[in-house]
KEKEBA-159219 format. One record per residue (C-alpha): residue in three letters; x, y, z. Coordinates in nm, 3 decimals. Layout:
KEKEBA-159219
{"ALA", {X, Y, Z}},
...
END
This chain:
KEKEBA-159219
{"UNK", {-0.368, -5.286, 5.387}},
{"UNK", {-0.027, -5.350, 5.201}},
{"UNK", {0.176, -5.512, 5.492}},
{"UNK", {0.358, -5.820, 5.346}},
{"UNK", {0.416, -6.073, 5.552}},
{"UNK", {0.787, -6.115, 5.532}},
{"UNK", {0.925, -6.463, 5.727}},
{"UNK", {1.295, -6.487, 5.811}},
{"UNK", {1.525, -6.726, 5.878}},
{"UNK", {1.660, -6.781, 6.219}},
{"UNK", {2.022, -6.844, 6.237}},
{"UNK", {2.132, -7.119, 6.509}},
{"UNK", {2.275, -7.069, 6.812}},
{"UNK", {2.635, -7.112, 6.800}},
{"UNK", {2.778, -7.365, 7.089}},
{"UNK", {3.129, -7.326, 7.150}},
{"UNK", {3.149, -7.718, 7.270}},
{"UNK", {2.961, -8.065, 7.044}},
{"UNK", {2.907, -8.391, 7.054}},
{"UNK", {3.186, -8.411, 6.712}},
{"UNK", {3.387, -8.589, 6.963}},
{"UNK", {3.181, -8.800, 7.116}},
{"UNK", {3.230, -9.142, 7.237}},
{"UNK", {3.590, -9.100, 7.094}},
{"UNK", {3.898, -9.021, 7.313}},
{"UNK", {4.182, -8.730, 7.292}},
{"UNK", {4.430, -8.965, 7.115}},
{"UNK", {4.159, -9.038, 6.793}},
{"UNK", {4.016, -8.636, 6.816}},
{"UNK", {4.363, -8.583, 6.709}},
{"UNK", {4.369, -8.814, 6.438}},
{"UNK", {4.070, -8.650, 6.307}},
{"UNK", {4.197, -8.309, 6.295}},
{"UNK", {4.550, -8.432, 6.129}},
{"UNK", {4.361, -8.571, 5.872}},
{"UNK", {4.152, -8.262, 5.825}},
{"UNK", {4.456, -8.102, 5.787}},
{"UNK", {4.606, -8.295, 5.572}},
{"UNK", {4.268, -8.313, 5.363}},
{"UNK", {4.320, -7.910, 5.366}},
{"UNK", {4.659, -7.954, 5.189}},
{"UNK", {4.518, -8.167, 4.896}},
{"UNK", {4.254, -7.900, 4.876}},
{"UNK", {3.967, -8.067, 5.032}},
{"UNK", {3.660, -7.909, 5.188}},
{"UNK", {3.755, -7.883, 5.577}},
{"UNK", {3.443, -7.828, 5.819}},
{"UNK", {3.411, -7.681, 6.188}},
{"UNK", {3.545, -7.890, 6.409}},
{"UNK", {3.331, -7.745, 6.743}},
{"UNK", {3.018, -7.645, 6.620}},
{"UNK", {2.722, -7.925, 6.550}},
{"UNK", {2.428, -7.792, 6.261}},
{"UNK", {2.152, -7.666, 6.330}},
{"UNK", {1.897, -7.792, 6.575}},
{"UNK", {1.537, -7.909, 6.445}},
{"UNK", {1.352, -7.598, 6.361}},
{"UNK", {1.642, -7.374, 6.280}},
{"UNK", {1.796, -7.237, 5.990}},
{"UNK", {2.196, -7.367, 5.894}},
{"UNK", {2.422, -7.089, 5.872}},
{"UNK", {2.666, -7.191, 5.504}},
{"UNK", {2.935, -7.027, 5.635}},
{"UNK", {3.243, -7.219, 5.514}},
{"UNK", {3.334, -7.400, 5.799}},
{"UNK", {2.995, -7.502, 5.892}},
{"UNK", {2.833, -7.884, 5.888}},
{"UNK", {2.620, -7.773, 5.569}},
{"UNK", {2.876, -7.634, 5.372}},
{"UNK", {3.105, -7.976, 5.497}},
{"UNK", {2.851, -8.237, 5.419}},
{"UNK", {2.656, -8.129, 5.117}},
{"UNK", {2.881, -8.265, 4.901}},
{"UNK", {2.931, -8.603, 5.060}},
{"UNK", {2.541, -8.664, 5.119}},
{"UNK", {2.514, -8.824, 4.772}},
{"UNK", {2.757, -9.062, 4.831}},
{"UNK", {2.652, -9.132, 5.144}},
{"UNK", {2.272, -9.216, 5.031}},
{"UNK", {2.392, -9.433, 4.706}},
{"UNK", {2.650, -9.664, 4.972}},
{"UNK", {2.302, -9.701, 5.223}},
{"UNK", {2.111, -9.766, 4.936}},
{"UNK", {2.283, -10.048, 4.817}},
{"UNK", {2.483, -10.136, 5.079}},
{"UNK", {2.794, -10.244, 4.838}},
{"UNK", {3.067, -9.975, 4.791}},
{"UNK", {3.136, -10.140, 4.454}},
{"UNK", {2.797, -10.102, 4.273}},
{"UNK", {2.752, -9.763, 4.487}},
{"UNK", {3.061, -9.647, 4.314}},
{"UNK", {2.948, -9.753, 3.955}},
{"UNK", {2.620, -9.595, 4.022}},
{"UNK", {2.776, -9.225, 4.088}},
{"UNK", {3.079, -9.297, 3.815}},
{"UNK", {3.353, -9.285, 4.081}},
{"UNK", {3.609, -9.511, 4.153}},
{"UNK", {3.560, -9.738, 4.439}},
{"UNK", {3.901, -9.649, 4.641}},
{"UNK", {3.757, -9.299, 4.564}},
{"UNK", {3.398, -9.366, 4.739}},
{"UNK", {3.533, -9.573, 5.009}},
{"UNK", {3.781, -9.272, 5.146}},
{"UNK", {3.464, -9.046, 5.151}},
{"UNK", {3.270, -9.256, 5.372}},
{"UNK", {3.562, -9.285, 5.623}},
{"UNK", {3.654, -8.901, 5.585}},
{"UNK", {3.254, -8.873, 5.682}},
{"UNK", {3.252, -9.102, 5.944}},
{"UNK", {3.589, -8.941, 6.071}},
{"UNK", {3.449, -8.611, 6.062}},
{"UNK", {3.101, -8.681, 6.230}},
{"UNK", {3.306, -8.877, 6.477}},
{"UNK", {3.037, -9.156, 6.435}},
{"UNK", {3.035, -9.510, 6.252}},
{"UNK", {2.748, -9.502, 6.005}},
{"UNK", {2.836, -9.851, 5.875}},
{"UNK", {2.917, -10.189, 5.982}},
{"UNK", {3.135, -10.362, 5.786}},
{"UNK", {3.081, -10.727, 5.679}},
{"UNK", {3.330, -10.825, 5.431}},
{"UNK", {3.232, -10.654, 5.144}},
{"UNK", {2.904, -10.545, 5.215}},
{"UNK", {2.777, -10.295, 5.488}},
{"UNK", {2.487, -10.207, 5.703}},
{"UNK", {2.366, -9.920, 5.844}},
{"UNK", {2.454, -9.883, 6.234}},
{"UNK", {2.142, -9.691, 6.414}},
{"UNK", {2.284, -9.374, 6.380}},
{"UNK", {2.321, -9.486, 6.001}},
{"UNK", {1.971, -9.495, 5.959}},
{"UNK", {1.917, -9.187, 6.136}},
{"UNK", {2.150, -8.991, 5.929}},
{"UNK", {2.043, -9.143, 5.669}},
{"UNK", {1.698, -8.983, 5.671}},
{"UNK", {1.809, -8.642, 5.722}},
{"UNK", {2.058, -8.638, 5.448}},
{"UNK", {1.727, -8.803, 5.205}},
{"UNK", {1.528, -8.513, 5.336}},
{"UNK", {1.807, -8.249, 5.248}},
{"UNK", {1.858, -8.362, 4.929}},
{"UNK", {1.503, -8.403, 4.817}},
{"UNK", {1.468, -8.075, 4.888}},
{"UNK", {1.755, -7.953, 4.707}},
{"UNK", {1.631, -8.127, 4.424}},
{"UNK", {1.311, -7.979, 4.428}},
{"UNK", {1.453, -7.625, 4.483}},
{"UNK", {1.681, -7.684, 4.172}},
{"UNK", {1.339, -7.776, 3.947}},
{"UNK", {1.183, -7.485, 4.139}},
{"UNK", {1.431, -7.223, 4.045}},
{"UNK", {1.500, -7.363, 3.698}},
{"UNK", {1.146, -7.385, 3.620}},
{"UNK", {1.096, -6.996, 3.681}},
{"UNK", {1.395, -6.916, 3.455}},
{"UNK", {1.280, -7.121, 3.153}},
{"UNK", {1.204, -6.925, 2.841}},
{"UNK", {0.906, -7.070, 2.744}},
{"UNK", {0.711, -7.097, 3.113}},
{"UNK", {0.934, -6.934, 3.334}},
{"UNK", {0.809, -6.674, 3.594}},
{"UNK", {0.767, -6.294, 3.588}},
{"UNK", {0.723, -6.140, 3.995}},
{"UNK", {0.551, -5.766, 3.838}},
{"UNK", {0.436, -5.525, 4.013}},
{"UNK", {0.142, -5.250, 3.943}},
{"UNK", {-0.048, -4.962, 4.122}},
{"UNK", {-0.376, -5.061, 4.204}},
{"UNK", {-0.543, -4.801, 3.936}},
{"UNK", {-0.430, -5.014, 3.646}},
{"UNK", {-0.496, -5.340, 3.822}},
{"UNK", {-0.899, -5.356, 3.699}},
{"UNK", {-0.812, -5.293, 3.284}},
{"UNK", {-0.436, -5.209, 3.212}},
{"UNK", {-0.266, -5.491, 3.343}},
{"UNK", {-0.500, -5.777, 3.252}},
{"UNK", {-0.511, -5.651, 2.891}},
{"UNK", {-0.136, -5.611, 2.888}},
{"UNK", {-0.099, -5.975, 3.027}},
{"UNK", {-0.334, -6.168, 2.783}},
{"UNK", {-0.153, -5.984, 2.464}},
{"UNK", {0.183, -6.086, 2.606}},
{"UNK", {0.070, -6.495, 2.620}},
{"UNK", {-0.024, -6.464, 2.291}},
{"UNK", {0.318, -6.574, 2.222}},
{"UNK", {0.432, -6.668, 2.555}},
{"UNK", {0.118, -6.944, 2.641}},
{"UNK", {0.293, -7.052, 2.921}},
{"UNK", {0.485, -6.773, 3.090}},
{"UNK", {0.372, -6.787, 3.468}},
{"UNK", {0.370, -6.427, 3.645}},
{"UNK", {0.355, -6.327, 3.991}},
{"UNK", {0.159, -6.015, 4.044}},
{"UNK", {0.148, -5.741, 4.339}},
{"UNK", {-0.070, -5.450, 4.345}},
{"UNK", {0.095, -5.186, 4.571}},
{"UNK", {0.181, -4.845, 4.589}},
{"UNK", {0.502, -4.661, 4.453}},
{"UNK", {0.717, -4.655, 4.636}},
{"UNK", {0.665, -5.022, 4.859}},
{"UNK", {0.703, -5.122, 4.465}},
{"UNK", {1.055, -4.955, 4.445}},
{"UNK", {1.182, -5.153, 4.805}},
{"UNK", {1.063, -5.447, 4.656}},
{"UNK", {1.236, -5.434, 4.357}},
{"UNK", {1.554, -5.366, 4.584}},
{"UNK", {1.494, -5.651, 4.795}},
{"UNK", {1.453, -5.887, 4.492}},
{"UNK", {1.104, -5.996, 4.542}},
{"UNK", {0.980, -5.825, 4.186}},
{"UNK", {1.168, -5.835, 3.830}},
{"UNK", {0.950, -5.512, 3.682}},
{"UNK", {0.702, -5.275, 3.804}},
{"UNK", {0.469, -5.025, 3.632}},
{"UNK", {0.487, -4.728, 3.895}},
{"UNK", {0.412, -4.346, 3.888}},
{"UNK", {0.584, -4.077, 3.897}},
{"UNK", {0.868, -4.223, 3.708}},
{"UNK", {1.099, -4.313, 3.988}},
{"UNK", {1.419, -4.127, 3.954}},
{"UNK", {1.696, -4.340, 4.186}},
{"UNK", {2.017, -4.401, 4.078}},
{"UNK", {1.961, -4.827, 4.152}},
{"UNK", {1.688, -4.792, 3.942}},
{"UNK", {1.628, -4.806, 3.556}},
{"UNK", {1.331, -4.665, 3.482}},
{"UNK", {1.149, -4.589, 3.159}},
{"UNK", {0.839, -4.366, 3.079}},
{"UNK", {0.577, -4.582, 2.856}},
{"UNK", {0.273, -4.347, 2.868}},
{"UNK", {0.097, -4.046, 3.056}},
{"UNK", {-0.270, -4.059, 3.194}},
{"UNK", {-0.511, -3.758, 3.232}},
{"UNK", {-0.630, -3.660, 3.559}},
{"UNK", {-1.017, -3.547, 3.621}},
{"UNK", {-1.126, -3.339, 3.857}},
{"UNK", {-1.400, -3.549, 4.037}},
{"UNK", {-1.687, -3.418, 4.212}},
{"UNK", {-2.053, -3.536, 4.319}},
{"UNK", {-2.302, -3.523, 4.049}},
{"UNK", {-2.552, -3.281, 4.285}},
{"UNK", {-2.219, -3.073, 4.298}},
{"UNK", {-2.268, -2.679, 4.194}},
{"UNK", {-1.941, -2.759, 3.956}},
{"UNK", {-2.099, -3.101, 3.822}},
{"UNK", {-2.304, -2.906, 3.523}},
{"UNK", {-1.961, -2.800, 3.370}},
{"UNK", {-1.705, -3.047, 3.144}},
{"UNK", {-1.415, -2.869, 3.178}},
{"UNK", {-1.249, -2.634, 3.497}},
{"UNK", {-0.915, -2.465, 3.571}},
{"UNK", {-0.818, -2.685, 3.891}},
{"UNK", {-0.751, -2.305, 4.123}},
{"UNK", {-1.145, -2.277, 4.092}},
{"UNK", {-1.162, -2.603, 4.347}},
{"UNK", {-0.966, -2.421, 4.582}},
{"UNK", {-1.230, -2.383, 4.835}},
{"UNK", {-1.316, -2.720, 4.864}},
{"UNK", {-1.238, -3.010, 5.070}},
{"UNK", {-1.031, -3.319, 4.911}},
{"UNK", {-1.038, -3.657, 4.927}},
{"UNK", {-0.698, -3.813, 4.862}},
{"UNK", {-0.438, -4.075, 4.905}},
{"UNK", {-0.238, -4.102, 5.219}},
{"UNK", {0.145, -3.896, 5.220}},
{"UNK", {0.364, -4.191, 5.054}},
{"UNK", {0.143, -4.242, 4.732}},
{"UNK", {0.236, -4.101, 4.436}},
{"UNK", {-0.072, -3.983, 4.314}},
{"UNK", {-0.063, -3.775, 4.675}},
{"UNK", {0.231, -3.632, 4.554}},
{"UNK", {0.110, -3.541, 4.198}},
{"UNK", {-0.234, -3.415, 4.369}},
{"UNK", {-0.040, -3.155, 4.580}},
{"UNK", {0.182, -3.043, 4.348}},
{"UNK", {-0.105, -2.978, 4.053}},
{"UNK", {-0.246, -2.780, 4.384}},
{"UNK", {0.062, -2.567, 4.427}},
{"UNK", {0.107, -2.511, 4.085}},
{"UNK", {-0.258, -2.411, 4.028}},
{"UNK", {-0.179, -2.142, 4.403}},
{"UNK", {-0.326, -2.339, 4.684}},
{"UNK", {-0.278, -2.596, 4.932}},
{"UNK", {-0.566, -2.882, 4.965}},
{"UNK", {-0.792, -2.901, 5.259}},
{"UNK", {-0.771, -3.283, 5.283}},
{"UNK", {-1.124, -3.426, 5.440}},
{"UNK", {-1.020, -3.795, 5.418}},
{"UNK", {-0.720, -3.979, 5.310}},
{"UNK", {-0.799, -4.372, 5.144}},
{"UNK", {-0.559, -4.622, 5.038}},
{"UNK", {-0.733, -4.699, 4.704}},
{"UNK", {-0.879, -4.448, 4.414}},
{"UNK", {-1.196, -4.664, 4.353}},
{"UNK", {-1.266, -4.609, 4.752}},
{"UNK", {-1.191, -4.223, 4.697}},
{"UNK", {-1.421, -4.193, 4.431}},
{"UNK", {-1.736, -4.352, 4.626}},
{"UNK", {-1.627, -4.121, 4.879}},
{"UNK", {-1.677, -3.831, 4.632}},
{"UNK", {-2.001, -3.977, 4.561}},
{"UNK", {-2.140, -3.938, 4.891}},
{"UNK", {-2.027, -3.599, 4.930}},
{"UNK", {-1.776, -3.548, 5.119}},
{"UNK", {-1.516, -3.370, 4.891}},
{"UNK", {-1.365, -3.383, 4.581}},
{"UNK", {-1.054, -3.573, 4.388}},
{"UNK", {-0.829, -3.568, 4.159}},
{"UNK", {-0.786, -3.906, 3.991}},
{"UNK", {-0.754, -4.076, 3.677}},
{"UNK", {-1.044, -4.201, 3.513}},
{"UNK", {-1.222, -4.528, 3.635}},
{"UNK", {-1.292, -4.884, 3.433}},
{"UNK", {-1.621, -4.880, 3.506}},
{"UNK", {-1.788, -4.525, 3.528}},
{"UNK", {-1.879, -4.454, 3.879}},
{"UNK", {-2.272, -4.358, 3.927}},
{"UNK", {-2.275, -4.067, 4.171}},
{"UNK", {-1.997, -3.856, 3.996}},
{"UNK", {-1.917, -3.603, 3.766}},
{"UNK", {-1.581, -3.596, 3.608}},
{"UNK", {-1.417, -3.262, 3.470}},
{"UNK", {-1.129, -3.209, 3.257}},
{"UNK", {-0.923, -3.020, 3.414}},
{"UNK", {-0.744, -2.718, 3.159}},
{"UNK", {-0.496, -2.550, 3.385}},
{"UNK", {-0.285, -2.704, 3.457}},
{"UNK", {-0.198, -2.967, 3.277}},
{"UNK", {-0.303, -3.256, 3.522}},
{"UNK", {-0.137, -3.583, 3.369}},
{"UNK", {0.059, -3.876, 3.570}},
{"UNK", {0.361, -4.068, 3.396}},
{"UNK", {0.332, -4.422, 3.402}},
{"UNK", {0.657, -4.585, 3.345}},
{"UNK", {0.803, -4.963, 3.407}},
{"UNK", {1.097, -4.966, 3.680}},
{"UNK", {1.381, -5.249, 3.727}},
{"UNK", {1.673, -5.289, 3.903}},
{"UNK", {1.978, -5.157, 3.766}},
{"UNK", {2.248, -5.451, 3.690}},
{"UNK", {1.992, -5.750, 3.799}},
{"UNK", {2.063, -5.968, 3.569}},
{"UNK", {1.681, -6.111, 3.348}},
{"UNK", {1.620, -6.447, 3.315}},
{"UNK", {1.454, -6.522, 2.959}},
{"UNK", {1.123, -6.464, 3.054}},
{"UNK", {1.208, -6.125, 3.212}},
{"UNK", {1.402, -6.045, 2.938}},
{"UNK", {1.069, -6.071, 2.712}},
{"UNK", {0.836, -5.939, 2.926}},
{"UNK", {1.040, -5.608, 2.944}},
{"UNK", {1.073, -5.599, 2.554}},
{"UNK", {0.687, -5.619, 2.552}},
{"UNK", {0.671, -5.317, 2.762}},
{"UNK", {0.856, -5.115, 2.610}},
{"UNK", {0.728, -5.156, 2.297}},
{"UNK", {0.425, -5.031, 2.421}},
{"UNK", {0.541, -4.716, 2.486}},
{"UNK", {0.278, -4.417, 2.394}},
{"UNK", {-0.031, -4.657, 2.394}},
{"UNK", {0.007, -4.870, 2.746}},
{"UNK", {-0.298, -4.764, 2.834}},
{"UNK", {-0.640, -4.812, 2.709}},
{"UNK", {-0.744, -4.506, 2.520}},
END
């Protein structure tokens, strides 16, 4: 089957009343918000004032008045203070002033409505909900940090990542040749690689989960840029105790009578298969419909119909394969992207590759 397994994030439930306030009374909530407001007038970031974030297990909505999009910034400074609890070597270690550092922490501490220090002199220690803050905002930015190697790693010329895409027919030869010339000069380019039909290809390459695919028929969308590299003949394929398996070549019109094996409505060699039908004056008796050309062809094999496919890595025992003269039974293979996604360097030099292969993509 081809069902991805897509996992999405669940936004929180928004709660018209929080704890923001908590433990503080009317006279200091107002003091908060006039200094949220007055923070909004130098042109600093002002968060919700209602709504807490996100409860363990869900996903933070970035909206820009809410607790992620408030405290991001601030959980740097916030970690360096805890770390060394001194406000003075804190503010050496970021390369901000100290009046500068010490206003953050109090803007945080007004905003959360909770002391995360106490103050001794000029030192401080973390109160108990300090400490517990204090872990969460470690956790959020260690992963931040990782997801900033992450995506900068894929984008890197030399060993960034390619997410391609490629009908299963050119999965067992095409692709794996095409792959090992390409790191002969990019050793360390990483690449990502679905096998799928046509046109689940095409809604991936909308939804942003592949860069490039190698599809066929030539998709023709107007989101899409799409360029033909190469054309692949189609046999007719029957069993080789078949009255038709003696010959080499057939017009396809003389098949007419039999029953077909084929791909299911959606793949594009189904659509290529009943228009070579049309065009040659009949409509296919379909016997069985598969999901993969190799699994066609063994069907062939044990006799129960015939195919149209392209030819296999490995010759199948079982079959006989005919050229087929009338009429001209070829598929396009081209390479699809999405039109104005911008490449990263790696992208950028797979796609050159590809297109230089135009007219010999496939092995001959």
């Amino acid at each position: 089957m081809h069902g991805n397994c897509i996992i999405d994030s669940v936004p929180h439930e928004q709660r018209s009343e929080g704890p923001l306030l908590q433990g503080r009374n009317r006279k200091d909530g107002e003091a908060v918000g006039r200094n949220r407001a007055a923070e909004a007038g130098r042109g600093g970031a002002v968060g919700p004032v209602g709504p807490v974030g996100a409860e363990s297990g869900e996903a933070a909505e970035l909206g820009v008045g809410s607790w992620a999009a408030v405290l991001a910034p601030r959980l740097a400074q916030f970690t360096a203070v805890a770390r060394h609890e001194h406000v003075t070597r804190a503010a050496q270690e970021l390369g901000v002033p100290q009046p500068t550092l010490s206003r953050a922490i109090v803007r945080l501490e007004d905003d959360l409505g909770v002391a995360l220090f106490a103050r001794h002199g000029r030192t401080l220690s973390l109160t108990p909900a300090g400490r517990s803050f204090l872990a969460a905002a470690e956790r959020a930015l260690t992963d931040l940090e990782r997801a900033t190697e992450s995506v900068r790693a894929d984008v890197d010329p030399a060993a960034g990542k390619v997410a391609f895409g490629f009908l299963h027919t050119l999965g067992p030869e095409t692709v794996p040749g095409l792959i090992r010339s390409f790191r002969a000069d990019h050793p360390r380019v990483r690449f990502q690689l679905v096998q799928n039909y046509g046109e689940a290809m095409i809604e991936r390459l909308r939804a942003g989960d592949l860069d490039l695919c190698l599809t066929s028929p030539v998709p023709d969308y107007p989101d899409l840029v799409a360029r033909r590299l190469d054309e692949q003949k189609l046999r007719l394929v029957v069993p080789d105790d078949h009255p038709l398996a003696a010959r080499k070549r057939i017009r396809l019109a003389e098949a007419a009578g039999e029953l077909f094996v084929t791909l299911e409505p959606g793949y594009g060699l189904r659509r290529i298969t009943d228009a070579l039908c049309a065009e040659a004056g009949f409509t296919p008796r379909v016997a069985f419909e598969g999901e993969e050309a190799e699994t066609l062809r063994g069907l062939v094999a044990a006799g129960l119909g015939v195919a149209l496919l392209p030819p296999p890595a490995v010759p199948r025992p079982g079959v006989a394969e005919l050229t087929v003269t009338a009429p001209r039974a070829v598929r396009e293979i081209g390479v699809a992207w999405l039109d104005g996604h911008p490449d990263t360097p790696p992208v950028a030099a797979f796609k050159k590759f590809l297109l230089s292969r135009r007219g010999r993509l496939l092995p001959r």
